[in-house]
C-alpha positions in Angstrom: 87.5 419.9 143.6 90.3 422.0 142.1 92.9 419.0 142.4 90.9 416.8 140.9 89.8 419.2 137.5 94.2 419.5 137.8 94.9 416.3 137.7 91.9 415.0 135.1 93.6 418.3 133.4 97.3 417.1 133.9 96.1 413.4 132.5 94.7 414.8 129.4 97.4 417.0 128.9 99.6 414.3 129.0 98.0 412.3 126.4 97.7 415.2 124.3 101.5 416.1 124.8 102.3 412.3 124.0 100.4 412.1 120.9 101.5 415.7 119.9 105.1 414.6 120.4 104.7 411.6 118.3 103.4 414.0 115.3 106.6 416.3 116.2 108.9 412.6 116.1 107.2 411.6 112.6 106.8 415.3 111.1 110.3 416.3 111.5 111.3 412.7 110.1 109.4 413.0 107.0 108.6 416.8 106.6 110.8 419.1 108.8 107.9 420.0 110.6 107.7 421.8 113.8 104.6 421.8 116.3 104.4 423.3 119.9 102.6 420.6 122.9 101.4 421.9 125.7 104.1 423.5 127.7 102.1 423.5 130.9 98.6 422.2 132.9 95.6 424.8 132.1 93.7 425.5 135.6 90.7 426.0 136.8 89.7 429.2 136.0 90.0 431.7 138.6 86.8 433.5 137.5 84.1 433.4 139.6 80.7 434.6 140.5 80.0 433.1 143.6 78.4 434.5 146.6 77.6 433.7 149.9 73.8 434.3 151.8 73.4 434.1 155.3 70.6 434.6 157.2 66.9 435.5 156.4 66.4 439.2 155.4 64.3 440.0 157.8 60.7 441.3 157.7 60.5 444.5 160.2 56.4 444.4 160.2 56.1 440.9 161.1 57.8 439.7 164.2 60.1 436.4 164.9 58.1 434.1 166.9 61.1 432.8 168.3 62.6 436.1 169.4 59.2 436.7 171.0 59.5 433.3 172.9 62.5 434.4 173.9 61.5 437.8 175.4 58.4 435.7 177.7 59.3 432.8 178.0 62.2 430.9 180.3 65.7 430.5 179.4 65.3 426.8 179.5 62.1 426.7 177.8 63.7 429.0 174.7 66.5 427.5 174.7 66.3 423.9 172.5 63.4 425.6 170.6 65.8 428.1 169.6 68.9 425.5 168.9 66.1 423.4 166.6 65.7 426.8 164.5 69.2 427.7 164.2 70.2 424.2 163.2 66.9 424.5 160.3 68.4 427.8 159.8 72.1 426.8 159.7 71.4 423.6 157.5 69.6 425.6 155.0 71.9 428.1 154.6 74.4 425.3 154.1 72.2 423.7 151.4 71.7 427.0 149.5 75.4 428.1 149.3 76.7 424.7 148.3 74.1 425.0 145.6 75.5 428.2 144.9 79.3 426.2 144.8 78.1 423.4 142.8 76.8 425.9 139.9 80.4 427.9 140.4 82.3 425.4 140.3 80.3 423.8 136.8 80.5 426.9 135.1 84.2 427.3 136.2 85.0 423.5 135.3 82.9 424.5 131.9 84.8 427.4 130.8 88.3 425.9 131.5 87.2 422.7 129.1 86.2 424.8 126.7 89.6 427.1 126.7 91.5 423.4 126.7 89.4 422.2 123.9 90.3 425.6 122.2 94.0 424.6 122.8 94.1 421.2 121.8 92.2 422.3 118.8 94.3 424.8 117.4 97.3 422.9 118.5 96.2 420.1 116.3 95.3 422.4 113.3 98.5 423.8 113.3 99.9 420.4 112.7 97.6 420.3 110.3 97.7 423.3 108.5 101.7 422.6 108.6 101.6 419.4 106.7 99.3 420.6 104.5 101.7 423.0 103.3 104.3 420.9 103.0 102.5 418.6 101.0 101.8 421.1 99.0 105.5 422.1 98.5 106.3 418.6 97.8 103.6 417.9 95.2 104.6 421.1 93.6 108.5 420.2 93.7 107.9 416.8 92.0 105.7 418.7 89.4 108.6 420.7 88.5 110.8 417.7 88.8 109.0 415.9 86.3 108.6 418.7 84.1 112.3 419.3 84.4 112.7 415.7 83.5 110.1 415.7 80.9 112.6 418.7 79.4 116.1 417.1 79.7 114.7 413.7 78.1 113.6 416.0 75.1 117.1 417.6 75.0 118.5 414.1 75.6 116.3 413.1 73.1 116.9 415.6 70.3 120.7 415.2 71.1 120.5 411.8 69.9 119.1 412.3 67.2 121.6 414.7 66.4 124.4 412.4 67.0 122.2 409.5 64.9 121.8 412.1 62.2 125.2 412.9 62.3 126.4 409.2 62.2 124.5 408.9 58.9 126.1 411.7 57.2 129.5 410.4 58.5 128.2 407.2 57.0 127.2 408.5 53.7 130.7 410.6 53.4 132.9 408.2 53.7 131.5 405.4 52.8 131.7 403.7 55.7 129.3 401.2 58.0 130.0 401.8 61.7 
């Protein structure tokens, strides 16, 4: 049971380190961003609440038939009739603990999802979180840009009007048509 939830838990961790590398290969292209995969395979987790029962708790006011049988009656008589109970007893016992493994092993397989999901999740909202603020640096950047730009064309501008303006006057001094 614990290779299988490792290797369903190796598969998926593999897809997830493959898409997660693919968002590292296209975020440090375009943003310079840097997110962690997976470095290894989460296991099954080792906590556990299982317990075993054997046996019957026995009743000390009310007698077992078949140890009575046993006391009066022949060996080969008591015999099979007590193999036929132990087997009952045996296979029930069986039954009720691998009940008991079943739910164990649920809960154990339930809990270790959940810390994976937990993982993936805040492995992906990193990348997230990342290229959100990076976006944000860029759309601030080209805010300032153009405002810079806005700026220098002003100064460009009022330079040549300057220059225009002075052309005139050099115009109207001397007389002259440029």
């Amino acid at each position: 049971m614990k290779e299988a939830f490792d290797r369903v838990i190796a598969r998926f961790t593999g897809k997830t380190n493959r898409v997660i590398g693919e968002l590292l290969k296209q975020s440090a292209e375009i943003f310079d961003l840097k997110v962690e995969g997976f470095a290894e395979v989460e296991a099954l987790t080792e906590e556990t609440k299982l317990y075993y029962i054997f046996g019957e708790h026995s009743n000390m006011f009310i007698p077992n038939a078949t140890n009575l049988y046993a006391l009066f009656l022949p060996k080969f008589i008591t015999g099979p009739m007590i193999m036929r109970v132990m087997r009952k007893k045996v296979e029930r016992d069986l039954d009720r603990n691998c009940g008991r493994l079943r739910t164990d092993y649920n809960e154990r397989i339930s809990k270790s999802v959940k810390v994976f999901k937990n993982l993936f999740e805040e492995k992906f909202n990193s990348a997230i979180e990342g290229t959100r603020l990076v976006l944000t640096r860029v759309i601030e950047k080209r805010e300032h840009s153009e405002k810079e730009a806005a700026e220098a064309y002003e100064k460009l501008s009022e330079q040549v009007k300057a220059l225009e303006s002075a052309r005139e006057s050099l115009r109207e001094i001397g007389g002259v048509a440029y």
